[in-house]
Predicted model as a PDB file, atoms N, CA, C, CB and O in Angstrom, pLDDT in the B-factor column:
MODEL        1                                                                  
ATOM      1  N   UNK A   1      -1.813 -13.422 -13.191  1.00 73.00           N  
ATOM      2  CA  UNK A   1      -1.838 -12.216 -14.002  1.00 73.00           C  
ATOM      3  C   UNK A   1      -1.975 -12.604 -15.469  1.00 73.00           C  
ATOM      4  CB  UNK A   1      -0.564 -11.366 -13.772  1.00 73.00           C  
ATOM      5  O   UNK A   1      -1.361 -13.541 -15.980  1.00 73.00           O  
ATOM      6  N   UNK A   2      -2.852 -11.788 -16.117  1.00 79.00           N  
ATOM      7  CA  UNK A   2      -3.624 -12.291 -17.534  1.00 79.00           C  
ATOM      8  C   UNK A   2      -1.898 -11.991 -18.288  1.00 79.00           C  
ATOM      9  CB  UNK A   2      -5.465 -10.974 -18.303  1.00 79.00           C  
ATOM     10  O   UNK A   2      -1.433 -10.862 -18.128  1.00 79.00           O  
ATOM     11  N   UNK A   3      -1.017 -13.085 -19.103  1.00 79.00           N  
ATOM     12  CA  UNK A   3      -0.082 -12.322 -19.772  1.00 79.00           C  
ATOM     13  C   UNK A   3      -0.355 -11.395 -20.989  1.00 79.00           C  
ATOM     14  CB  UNK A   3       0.778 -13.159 -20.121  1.00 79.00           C  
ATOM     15  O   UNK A   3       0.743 -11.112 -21.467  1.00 79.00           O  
ATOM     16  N   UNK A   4      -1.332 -10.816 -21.677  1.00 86.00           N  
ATOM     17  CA  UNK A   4      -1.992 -10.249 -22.522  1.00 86.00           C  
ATOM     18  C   UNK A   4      -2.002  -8.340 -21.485  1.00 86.00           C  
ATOM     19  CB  UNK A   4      -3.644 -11.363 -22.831  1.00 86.00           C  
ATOM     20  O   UNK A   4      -1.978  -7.138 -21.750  1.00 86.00           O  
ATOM     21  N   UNK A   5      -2.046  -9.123 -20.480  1.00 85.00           N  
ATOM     22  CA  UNK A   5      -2.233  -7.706 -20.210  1.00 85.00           C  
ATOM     23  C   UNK A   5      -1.080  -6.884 -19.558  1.00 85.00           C  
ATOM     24  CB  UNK A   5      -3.372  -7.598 -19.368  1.00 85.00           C  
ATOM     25  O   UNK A   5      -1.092  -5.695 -19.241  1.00 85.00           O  
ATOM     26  N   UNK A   6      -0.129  -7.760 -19.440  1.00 83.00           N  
ATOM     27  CA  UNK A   6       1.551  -7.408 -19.184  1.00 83.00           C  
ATOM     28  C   UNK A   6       1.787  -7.036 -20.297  1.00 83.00           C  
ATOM     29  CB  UNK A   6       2.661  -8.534 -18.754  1.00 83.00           C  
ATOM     30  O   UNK A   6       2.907  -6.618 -20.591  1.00 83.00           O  
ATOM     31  N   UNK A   7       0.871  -7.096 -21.099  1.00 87.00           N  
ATOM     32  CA  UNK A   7       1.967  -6.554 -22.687  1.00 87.00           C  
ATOM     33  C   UNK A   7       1.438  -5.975 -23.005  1.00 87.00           C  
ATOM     34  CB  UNK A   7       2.439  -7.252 -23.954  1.00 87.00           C  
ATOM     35  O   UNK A   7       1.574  -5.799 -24.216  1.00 87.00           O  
ATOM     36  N   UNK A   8       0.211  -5.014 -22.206  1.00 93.00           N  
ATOM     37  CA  UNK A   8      -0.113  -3.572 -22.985  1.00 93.00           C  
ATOM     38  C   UNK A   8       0.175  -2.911 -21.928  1.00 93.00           C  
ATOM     39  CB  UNK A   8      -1.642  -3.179 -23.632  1.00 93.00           C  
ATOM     40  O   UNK A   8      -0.044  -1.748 -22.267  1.00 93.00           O  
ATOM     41  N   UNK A   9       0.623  -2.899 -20.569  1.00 95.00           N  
ATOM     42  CA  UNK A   9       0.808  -2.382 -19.638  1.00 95.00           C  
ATOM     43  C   UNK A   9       2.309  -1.651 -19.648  1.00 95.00           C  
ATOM     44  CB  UNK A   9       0.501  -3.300 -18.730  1.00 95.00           C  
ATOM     45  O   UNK A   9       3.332  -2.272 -19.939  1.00 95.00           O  
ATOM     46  N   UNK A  10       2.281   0.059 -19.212  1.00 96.00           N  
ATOM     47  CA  UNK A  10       3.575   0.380 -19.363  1.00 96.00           C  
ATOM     48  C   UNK A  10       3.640   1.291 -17.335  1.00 96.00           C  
ATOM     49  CB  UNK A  10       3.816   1.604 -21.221  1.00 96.00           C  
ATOM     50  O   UNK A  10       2.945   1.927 -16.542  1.00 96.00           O  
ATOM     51  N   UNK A  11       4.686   0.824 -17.468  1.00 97.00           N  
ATOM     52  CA  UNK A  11       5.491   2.364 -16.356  1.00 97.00           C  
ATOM     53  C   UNK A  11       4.758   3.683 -16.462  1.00 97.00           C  
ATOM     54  CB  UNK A  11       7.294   2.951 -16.945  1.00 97.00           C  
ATOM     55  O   UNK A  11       5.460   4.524 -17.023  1.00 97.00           O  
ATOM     56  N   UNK A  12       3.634   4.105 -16.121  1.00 96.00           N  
ATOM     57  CA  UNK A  12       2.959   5.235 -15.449  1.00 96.00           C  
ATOM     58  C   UNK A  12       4.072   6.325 -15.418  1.00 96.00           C  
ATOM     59  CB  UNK A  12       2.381   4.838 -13.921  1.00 96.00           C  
ATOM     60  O   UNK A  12       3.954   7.351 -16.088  1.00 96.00           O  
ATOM     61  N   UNK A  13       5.158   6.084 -14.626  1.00 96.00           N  
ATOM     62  CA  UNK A  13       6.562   7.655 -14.900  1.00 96.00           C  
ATOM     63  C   UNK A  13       7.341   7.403 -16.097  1.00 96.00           C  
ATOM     64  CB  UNK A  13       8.074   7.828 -13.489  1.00 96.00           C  
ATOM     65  O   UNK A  13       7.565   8.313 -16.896  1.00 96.00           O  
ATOM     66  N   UNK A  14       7.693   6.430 -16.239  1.00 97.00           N  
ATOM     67  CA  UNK A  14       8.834   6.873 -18.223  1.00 97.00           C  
ATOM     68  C   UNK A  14       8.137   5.664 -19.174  1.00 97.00           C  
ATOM     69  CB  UNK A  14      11.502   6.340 -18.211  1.00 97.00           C  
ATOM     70  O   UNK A  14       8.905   4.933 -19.799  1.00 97.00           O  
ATOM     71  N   UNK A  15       6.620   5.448 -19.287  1.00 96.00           N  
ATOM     72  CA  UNK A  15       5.999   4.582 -20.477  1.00 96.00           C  
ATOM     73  C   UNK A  15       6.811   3.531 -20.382  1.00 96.00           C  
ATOM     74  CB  UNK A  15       5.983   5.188 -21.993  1.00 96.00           C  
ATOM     75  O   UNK A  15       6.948   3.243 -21.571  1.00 96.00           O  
ATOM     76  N   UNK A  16       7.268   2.975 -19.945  1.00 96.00           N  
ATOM     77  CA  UNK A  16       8.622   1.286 -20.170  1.00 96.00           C  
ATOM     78  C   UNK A  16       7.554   0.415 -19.960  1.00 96.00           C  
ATOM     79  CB  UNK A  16      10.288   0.823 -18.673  1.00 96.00           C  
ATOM     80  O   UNK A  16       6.410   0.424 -19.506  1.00 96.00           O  
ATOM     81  N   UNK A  17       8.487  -0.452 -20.541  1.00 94.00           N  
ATOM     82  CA  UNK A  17       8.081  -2.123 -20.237  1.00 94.00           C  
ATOM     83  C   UNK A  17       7.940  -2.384 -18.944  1.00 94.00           C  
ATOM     84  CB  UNK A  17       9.139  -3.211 -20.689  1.00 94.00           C  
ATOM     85  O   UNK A  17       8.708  -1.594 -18.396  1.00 94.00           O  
ATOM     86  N   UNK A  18       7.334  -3.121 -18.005  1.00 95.00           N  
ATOM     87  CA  UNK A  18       7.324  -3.602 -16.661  1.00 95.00           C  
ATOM     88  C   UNK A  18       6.812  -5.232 -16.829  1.00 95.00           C  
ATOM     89  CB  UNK A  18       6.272  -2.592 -15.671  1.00 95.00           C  
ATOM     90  O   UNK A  18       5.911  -5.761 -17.480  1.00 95.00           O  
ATOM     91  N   UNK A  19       7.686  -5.655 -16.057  1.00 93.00           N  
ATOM     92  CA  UNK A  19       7.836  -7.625 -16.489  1.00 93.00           C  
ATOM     93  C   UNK A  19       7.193  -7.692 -15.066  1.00 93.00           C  
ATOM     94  CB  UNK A  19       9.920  -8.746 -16.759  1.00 93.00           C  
ATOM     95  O   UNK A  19       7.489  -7.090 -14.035  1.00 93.00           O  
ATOM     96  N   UNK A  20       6.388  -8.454 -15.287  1.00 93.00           N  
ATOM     97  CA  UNK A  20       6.003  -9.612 -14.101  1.00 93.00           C  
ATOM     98  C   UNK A  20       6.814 -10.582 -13.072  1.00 93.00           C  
ATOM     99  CB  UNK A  20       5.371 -10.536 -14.748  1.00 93.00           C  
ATOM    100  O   UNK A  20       7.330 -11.603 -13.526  1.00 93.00           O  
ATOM    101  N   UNK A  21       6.888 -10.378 -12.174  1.00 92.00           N  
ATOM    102  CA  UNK A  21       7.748 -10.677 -10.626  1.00 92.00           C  
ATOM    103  C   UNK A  21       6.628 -11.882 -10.179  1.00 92.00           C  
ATOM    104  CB  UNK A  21       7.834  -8.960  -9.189  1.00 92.00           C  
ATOM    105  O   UNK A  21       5.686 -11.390  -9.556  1.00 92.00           O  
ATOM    106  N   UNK A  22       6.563 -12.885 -10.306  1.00 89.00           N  
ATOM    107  CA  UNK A  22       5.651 -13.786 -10.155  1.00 89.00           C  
ATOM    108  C   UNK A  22       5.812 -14.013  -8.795  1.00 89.00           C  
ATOM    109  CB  UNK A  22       5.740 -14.912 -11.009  1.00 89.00           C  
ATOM    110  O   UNK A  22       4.784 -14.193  -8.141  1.00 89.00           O  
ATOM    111  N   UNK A  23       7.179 -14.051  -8.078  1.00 90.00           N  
ATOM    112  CA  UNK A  23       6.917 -14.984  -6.747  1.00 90.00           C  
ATOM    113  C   UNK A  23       6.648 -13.186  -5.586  1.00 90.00           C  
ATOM    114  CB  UNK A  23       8.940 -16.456  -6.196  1.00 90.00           C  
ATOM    115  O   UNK A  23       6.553 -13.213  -4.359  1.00 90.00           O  
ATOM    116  N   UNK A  24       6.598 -12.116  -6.284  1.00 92.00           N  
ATOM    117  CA  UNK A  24       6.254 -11.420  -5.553  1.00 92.00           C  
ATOM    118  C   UNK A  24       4.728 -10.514  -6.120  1.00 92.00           C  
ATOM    119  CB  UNK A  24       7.500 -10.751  -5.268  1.00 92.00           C  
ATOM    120  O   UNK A  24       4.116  -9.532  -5.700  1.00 92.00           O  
ATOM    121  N   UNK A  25       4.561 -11.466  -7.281  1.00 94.00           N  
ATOM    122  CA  UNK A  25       3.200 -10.799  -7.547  1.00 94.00           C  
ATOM    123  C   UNK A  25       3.102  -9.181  -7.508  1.00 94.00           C  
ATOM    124  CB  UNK A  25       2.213 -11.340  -6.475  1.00 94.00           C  
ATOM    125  O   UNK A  25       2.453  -8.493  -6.721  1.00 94.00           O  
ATOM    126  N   UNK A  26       3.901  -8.783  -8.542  1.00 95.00           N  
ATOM    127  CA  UNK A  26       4.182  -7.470  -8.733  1.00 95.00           C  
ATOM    128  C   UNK A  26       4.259  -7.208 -10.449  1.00 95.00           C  
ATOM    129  CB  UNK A  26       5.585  -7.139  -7.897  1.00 95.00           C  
ATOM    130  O   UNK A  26       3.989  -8.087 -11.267  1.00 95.00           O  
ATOM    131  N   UNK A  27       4.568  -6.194 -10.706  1.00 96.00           N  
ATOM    132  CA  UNK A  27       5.143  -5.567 -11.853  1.00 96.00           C  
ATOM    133  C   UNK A  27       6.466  -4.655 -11.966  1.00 96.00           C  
ATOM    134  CB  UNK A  27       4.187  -4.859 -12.265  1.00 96.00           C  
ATOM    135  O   UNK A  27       6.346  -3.499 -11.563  1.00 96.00           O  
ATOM    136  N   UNK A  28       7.248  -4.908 -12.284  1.00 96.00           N  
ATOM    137  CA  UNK A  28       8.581  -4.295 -12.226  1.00 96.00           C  
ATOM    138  C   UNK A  28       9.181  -3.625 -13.817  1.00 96.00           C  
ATOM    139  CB  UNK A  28       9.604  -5.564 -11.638  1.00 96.00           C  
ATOM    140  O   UNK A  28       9.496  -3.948 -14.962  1.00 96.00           O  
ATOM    141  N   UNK A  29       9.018  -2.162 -12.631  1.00 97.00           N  
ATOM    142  CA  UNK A  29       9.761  -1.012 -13.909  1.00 97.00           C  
ATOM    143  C   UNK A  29      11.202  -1.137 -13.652  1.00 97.00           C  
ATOM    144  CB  UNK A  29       9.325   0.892 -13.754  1.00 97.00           C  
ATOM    145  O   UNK A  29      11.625  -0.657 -12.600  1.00 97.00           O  
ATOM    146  N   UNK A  30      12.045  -1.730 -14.488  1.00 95.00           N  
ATOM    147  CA  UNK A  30      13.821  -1.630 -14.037  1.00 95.00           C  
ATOM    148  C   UNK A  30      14.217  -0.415 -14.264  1.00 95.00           C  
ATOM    149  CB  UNK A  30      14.949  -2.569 -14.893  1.00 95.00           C  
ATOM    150  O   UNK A  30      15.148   0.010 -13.580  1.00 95.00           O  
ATOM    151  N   UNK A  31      13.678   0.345 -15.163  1.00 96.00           N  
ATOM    152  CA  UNK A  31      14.585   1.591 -15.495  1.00 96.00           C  
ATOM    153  C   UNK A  31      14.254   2.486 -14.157  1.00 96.00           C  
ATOM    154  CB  UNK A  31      14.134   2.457 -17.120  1.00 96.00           C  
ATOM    155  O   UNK A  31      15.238   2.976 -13.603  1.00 96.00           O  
ATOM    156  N   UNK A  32      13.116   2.716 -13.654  1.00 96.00           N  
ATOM    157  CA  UNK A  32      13.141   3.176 -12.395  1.00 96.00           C  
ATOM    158  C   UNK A  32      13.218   2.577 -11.072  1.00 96.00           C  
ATOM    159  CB  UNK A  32      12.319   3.723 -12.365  1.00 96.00           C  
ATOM    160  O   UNK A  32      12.755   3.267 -10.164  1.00 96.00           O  
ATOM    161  N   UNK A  33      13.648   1.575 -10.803  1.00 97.00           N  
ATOM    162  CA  UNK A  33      13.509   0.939 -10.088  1.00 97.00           C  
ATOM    163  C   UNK A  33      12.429   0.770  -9.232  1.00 97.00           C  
ATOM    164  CB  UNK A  33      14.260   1.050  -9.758  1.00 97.00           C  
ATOM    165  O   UNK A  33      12.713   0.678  -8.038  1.00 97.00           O  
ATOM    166  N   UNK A  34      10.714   0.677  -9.697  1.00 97.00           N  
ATOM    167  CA  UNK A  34       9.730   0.372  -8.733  1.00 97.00           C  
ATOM    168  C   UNK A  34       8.993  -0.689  -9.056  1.00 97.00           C  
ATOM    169  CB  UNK A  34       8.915   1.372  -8.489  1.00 97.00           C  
ATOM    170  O   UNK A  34       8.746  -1.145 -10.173  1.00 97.00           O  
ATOM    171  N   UNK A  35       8.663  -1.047  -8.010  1.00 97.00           N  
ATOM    172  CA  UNK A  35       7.841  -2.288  -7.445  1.00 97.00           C  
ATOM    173  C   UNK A  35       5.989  -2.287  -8.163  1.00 97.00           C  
ATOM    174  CB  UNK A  35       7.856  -2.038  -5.396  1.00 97.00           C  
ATOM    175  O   UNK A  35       5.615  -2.897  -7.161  1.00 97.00           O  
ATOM    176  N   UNK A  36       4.939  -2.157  -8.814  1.00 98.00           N  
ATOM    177  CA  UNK A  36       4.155  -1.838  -8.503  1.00 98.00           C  
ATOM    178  C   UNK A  36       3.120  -3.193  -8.020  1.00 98.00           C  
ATOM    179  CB  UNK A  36       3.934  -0.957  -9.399  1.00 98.00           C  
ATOM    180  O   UNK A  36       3.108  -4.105  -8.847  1.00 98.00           O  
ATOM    181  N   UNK A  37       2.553  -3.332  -7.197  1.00 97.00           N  
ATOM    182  CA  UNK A  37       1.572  -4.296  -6.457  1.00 97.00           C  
ATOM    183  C   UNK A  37       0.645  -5.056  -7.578  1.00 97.00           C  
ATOM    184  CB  UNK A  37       0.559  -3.391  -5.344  1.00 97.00           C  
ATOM    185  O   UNK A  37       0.407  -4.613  -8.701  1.00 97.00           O  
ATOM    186  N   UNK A  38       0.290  -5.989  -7.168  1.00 95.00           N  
ATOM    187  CA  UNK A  38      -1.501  -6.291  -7.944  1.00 95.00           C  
ATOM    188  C   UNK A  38      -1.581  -6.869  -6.956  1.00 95.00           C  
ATOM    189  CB  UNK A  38      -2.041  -7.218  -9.508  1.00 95.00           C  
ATOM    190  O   UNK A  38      -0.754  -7.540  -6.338  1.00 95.00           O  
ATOM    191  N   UNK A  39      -3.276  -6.461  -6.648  1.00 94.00           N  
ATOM    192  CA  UNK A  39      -4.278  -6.606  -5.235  1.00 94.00           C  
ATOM    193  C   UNK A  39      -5.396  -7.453  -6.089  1.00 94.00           C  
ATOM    194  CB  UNK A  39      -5.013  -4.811  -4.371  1.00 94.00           C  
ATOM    195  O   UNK A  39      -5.873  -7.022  -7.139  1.00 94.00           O  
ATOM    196  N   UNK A  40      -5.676  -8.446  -5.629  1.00 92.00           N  
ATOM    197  CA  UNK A  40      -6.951  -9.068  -6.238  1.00 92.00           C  
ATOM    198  C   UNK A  40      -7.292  -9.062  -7.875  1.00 92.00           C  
ATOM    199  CB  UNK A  40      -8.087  -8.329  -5.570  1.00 92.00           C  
ATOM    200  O   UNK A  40      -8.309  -8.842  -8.533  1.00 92.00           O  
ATOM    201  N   UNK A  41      -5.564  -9.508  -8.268  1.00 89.00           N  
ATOM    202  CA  UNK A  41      -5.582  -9.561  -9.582  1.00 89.00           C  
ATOM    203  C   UNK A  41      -5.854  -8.395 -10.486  1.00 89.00           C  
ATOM    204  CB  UNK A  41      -6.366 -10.421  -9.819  1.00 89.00           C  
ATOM    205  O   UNK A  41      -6.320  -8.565 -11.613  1.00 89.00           O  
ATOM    206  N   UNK A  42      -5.584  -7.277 -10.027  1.00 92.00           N  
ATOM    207  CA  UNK A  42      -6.147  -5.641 -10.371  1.00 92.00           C  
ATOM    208  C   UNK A  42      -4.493  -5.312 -10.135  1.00 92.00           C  
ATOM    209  CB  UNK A  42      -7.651  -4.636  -9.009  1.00 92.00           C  
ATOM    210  O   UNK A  42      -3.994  -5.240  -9.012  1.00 92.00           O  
ATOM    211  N   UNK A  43      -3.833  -5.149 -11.239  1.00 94.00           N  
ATOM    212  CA  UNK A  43      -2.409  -3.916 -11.430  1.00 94.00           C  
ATOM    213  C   UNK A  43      -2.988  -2.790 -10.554  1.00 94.00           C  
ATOM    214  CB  UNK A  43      -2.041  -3.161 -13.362  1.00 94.00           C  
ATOM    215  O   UNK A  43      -4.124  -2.319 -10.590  1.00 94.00           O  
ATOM    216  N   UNK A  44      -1.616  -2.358  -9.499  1.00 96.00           N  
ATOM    217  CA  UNK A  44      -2.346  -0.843  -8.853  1.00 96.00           C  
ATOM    218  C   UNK A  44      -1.340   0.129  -9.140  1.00 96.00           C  
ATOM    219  CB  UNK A  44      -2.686  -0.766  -7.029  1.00 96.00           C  
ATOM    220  O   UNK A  44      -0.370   0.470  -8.464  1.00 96.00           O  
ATOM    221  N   UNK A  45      -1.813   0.593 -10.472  1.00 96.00           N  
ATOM    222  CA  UNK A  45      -0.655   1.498 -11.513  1.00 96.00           C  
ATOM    223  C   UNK A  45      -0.266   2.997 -10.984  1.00 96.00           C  
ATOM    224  CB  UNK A  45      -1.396   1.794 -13.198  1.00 96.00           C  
ATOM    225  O   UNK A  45       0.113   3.747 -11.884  1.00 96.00           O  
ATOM    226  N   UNK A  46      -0.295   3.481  -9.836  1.00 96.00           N  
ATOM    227  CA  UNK A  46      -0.163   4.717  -9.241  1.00 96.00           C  
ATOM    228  C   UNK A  46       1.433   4.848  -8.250  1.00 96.00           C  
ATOM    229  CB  UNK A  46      -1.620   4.871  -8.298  1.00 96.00           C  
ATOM    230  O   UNK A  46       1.717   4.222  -7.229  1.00 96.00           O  
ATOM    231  N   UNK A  47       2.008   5.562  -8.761  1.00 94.00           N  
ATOM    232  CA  UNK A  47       3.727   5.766  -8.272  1.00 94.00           C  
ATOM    233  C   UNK A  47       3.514   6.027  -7.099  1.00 94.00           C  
ATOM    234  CB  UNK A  47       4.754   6.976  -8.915  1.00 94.00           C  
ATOM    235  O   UNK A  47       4.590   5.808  -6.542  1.00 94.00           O  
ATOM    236  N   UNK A  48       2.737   6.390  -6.299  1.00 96.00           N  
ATOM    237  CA  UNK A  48       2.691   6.503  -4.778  1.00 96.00           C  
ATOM    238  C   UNK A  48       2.582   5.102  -4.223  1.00 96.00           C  
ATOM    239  CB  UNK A  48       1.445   7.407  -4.258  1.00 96.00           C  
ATOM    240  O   UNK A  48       3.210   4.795  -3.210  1.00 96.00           O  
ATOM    241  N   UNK A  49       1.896   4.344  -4.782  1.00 96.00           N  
ATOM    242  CA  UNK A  49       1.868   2.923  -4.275  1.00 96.00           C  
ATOM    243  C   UNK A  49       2.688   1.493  -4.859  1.00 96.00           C  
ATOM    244  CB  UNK A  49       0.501   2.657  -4.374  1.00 96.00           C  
ATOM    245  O   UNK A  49       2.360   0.306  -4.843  1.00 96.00           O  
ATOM    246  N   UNK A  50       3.816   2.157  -5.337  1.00 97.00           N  
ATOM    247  CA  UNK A  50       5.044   1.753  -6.093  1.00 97.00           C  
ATOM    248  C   UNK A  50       6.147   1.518  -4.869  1.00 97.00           C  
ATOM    249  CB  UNK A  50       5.537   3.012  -7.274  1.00 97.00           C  
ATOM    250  O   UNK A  50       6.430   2.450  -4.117  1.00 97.00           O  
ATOM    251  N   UNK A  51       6.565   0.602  -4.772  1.00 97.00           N  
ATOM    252  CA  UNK A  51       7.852   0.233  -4.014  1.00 97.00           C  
ATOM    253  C   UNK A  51       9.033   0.360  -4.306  1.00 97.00           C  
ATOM    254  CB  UNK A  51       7.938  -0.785  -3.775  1.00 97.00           C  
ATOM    255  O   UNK A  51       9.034  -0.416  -5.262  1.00 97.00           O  
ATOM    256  N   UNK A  52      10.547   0.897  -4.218  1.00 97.00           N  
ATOM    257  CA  UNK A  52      11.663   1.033  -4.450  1.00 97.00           C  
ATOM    258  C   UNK A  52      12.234  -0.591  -4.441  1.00 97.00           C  
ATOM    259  CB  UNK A  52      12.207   2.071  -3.485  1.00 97.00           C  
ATOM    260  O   UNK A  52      12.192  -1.403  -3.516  1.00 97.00           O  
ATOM    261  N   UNK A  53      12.770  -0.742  -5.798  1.00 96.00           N  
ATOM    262  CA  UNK A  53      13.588  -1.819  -5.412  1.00 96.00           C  
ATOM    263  C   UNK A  53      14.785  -1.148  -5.154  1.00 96.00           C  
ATOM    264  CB  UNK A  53      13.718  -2.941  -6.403  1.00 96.00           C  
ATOM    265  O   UNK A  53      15.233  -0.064  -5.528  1.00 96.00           O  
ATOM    266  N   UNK A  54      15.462  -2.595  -3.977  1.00 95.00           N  
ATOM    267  CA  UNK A  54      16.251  -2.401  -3.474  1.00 95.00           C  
ATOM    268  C   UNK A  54      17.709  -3.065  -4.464  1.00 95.00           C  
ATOM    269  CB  UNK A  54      15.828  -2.815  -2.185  1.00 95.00           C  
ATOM    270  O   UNK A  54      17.465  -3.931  -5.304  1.00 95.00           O  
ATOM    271  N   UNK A  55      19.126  -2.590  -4.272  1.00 94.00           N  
ATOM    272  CA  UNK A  55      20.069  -3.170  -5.820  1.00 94.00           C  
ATOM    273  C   UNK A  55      20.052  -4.589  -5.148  1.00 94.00           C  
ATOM    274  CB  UNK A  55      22.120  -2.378  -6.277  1.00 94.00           C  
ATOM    275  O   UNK A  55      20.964  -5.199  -5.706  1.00 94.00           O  
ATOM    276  N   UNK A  56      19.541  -5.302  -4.347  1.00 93.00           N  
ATOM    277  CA  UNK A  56      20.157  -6.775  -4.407  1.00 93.00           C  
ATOM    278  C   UNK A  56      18.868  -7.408  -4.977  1.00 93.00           C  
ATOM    279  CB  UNK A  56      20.736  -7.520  -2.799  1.00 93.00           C  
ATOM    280  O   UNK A  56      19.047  -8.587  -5.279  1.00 93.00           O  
ATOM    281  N   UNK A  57      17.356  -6.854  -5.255  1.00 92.00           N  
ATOM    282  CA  UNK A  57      16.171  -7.003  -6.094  1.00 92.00           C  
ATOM    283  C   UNK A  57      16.288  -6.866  -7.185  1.00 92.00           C  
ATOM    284  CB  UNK A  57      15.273  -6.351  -5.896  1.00 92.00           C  
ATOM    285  O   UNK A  57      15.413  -7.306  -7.931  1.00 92.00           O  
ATOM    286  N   UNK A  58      17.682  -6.046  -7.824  1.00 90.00           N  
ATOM    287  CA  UNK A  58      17.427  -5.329  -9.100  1.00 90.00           C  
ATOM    288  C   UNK A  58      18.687  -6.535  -9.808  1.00 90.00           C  
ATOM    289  CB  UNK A  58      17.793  -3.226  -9.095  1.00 90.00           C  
ATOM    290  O   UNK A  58      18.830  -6.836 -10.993  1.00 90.00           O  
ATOM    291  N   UNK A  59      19.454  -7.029  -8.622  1.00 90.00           N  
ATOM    292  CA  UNK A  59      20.637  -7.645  -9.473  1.00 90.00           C  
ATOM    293  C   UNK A  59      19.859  -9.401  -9.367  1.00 90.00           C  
ATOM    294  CB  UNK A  59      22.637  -7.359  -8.524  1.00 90.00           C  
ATOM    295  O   UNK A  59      20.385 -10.419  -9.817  1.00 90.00           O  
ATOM    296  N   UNK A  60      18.681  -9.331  -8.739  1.00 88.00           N  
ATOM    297  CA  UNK A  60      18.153 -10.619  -9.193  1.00 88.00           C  
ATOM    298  C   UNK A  60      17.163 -10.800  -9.954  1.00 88.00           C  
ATOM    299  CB  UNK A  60      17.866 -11.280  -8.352  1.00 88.00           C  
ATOM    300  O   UNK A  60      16.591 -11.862 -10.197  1.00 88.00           O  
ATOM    301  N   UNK A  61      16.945  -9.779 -10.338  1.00 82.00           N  
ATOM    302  CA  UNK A  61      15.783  -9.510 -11.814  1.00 82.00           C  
ATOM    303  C   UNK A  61      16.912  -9.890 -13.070  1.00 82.00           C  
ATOM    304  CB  UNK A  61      15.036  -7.329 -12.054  1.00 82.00           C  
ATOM    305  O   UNK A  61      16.304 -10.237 -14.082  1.00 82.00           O  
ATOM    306  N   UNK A  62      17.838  -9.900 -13.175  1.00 73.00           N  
ATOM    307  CA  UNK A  62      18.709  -9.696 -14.019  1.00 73.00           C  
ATOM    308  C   UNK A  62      19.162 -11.364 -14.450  1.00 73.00           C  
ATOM    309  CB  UNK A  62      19.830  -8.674 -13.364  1.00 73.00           C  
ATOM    310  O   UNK A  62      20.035 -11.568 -15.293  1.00 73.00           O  
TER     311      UNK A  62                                                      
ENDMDL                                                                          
END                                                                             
């Protein structure tokens, strides 16, 4: 994932920051707790295709 582009990239539901999850190749909104994917190096920025983290995901982001 380009890091240039983690840093213009926000949370689609409340504009936030979302940090990069490297060993799950994701993007992670903490304030809402979702997951969002990247497929073939393409962010897939749509809350329907957003995953719930679960609190033992959220207390190891931390």
């Amino acid at each position: 994932m380009n890091p240039k582009l983690t840093e213009i990239l926000v949370c689609p539901l409340c504009k936030g920051h979302l940090s990069f999850a490297q060993t799950s190749n994701e993007l992670v909104c903490r304030f809402d707790k979702l997951a969002y994917p990247i497929c073939d190096d393409i962010p897939v920025m749509l809350t329907n295709e957003a995953r719930e983290l679960s609190s033992e995901e959220m207390d190891a982001l931390k």
